[in-house]
N, C-alpha and C positions, 0 to 999 in steps of 0.2 A: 646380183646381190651377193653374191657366193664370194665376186671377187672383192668387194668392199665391206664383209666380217669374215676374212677367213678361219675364225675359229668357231663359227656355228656347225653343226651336226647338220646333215643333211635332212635326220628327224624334224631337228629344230628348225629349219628353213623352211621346210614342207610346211609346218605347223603354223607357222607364221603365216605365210603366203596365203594356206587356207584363210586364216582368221581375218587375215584384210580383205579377203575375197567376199568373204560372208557381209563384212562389212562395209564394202564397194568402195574402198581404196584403188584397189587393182583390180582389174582384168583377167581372166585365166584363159586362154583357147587352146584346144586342144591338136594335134594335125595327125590324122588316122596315115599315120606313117610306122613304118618298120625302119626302125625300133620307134614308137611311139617317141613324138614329139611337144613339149609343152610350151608355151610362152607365153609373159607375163606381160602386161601394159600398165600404166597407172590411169585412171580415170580422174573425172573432172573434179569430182568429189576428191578425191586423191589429192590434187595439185591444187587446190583450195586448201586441203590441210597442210601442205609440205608449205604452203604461202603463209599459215597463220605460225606455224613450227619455229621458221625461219629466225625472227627476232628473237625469240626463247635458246636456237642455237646459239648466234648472236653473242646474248644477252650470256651465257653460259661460257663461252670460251676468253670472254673478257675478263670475267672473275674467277676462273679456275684456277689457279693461284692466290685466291684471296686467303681463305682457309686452310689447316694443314688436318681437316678430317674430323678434327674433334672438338665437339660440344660442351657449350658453357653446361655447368653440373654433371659432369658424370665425373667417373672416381677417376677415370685416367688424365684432367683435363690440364692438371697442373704438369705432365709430364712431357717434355717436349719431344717431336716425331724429328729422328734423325733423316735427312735429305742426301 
């Protein structure tokens, strides 16, 4: 995962990982090794969500270019975003 956001904090990645662990995303196992070793797996529950995610990725990379950020009604909306 480290090498697919390299800009996450190794806090933030720890933090993560917990939080789907808690939430049975992933897997966590530990291997009573020197220097202690961890690794992560996805679970079934996991790959069920990454199945329903998919379309919404999808769905998100076809229109990211639709908008240029800004919202009908706000003060800045008449002003256009240089590219």
């Amino acid at each position: 995962m480290k090498r697919l956001v390299p800009d996450i904090s190794e806090k933030m990645l720890i933090q993560q990982l917990r939080e789907m662990e808690a939430d049975g995303i992933v897997h966590r196992e530990i291997f009573p090794e020197v220097p202690p070793r961890v690794e992560y797996s996805i679970t079934e529950f996991g790959i069920e969500l990454d199945n329903a995610l998919i379309p919404l990725a999808r769905w998100g990379k076809q229109h990211a270019g639709r908008t240029d950020g800004v919202r009908p009604g706000k003060a800045n909306a008449s002003v256009p975003h240089a590219l």
